[in-house]
C-alpha positions as CSV (number, residue, x, y, z in Angstrom):
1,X,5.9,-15.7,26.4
2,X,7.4,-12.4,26.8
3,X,7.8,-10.3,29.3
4,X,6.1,-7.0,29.0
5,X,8.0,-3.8,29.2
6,X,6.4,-0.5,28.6
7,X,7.9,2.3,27.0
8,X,6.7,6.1,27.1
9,X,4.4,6.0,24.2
10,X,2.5,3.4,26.1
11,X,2.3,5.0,29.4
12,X,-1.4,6.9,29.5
13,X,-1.5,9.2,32.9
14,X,-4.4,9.3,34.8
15,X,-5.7,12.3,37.6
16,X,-6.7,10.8,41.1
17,X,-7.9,13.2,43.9
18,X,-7.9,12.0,47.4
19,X,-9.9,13.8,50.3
20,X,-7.4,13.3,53.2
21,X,-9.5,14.5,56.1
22,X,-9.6,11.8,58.7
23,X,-7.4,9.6,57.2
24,X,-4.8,7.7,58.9
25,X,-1.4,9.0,58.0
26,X,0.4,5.6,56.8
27,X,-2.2,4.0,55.4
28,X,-2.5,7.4,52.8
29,X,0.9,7.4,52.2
30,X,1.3,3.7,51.1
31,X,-1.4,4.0,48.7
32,X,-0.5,7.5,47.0
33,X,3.1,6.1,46.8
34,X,1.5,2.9,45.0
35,X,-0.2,5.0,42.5
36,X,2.9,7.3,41.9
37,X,5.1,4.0,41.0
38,X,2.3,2.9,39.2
39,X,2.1,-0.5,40.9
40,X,-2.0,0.0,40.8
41,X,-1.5,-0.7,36.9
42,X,-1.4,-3.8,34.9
43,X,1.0,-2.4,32.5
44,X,3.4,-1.4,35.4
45,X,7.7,-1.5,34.9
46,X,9.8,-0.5,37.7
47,X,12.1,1.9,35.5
48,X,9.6,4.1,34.1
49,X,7.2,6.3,35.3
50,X,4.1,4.7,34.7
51,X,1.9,6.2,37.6
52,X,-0.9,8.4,37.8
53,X,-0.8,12.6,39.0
54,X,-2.1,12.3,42.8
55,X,-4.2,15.4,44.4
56,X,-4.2,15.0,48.0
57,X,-6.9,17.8,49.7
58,X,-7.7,18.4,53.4
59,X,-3.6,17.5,54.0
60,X,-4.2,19.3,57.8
61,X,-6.8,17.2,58.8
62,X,-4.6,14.1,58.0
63,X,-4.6,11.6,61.7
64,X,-2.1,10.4,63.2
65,X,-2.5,7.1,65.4
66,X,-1.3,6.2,69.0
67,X,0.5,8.9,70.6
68,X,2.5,9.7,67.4
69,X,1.4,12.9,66.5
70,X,3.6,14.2,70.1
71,X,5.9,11.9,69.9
72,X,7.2,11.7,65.9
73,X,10.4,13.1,65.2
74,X,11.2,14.7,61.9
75,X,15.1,15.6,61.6
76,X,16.9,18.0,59.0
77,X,20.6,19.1,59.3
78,X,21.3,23.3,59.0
79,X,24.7,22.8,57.3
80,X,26.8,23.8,59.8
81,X,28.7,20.9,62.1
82,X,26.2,20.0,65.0
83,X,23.5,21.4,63.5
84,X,21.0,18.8,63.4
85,X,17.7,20.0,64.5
86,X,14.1,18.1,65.4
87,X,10.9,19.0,65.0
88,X,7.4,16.8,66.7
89,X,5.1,16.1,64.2
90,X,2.5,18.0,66.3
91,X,4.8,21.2,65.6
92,X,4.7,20.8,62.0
93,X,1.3,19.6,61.7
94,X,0.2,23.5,63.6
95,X,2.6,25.7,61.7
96,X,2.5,27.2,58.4
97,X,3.0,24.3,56.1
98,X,1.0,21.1,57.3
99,X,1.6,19.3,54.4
100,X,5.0,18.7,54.6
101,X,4.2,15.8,57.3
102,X,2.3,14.0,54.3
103,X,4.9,14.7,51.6
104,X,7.5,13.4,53.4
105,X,5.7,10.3,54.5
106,X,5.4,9.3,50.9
107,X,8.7,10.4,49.3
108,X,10.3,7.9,52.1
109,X,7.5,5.0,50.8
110,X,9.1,5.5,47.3
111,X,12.5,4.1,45.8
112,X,15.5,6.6,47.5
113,X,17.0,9.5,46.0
114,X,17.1,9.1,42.7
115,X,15.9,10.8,38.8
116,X,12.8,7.9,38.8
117,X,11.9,8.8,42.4
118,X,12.0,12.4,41.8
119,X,9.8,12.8,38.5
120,X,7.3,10.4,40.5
121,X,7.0,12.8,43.5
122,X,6.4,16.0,40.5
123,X,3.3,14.4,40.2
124,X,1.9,14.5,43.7
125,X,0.3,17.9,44.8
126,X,-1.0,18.5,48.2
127,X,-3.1,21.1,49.3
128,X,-3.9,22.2,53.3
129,X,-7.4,23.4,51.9
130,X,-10.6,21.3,50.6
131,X,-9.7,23.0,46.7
132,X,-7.0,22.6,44.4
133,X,-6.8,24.2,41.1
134,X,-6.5,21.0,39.0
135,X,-10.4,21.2,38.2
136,X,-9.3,21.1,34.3
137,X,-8.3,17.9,34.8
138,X,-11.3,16.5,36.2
139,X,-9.5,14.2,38.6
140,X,-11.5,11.2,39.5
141,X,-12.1,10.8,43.2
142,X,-10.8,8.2,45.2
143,X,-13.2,7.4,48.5
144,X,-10.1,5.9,50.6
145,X,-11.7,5.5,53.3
146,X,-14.4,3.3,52.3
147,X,-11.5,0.7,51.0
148,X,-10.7,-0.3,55.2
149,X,-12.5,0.5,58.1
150,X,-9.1,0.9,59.7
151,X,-8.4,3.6,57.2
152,X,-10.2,6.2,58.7
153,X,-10.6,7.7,62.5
């Protein structure tokens, strides 16, 4: 029997939508980094871009467990020499651009830096807001938080 490898003909993308409101902020990110690789599929092959587009709404009214939402550390570097700088999740999380805590919680769930892991993240969008101008797409709705009771607080 032989293994099955599928090429792009074969790949058939789907639109997922995912209300993120009350939502636990790993949990979310595991499975909308699942669905980007494709892994949800039968028909999946790790050097191809087999996963679905992902529309994440209600990305501000993500949760965070435990004390993390103080205490989470996000990094970047300025470019000059000692200029590392650190931001709290909690900072982000009230500033302009909430969902940068949720994009970068699933670009580090997928494979690191490179051209697979990029065109996989082209098809995530995330919105602060409960609407998303994908409508023409008719995206079929994912209730996460019915999968686990864990998954929601």
């Amino acid at each position: 029997m032989k293994t099955y490898s599928a090429t792009p003909k074969d790949i058939k993308k789907e639109w997922v939508m995912i209300d993120a409101e009350g939502i636990v902020l790993g949990r979310l990110a595991s499975y909308v980094a699942k669905v980007l690789r494709g892994k949800t599929k039968p028909t999946f092959t790790p050097n191809m871009d087999c996963g679905d587009n992902v529309v994440i709404v209600n990305a501000n009214k993500i949760k965070l467990t435990g004390r993390k939402r103080g205490k989470k550390v996000y990094y970047y570097h300025t470019g000059y020499a000692g200029g590392i700088k650190e931001r709290s999740a909690e900072f982000i999380l009230s500033g302009e651009h909430p969902e940068r805590v949720v994009l970068k919680a699933i670009e580090r769930m997928l494979p690191k830096d490179s051209p697979l892991a990029r065109s996989q993240m082209k098809n995530l969008y995330v919105y602060n807001g409960g609407e998303h101008p994908h409508s023409a797409q008719s995206p079929k709705t994912v209730d996460f938080a019915s999968f686990n009771e864990k998954n929601a607080r």
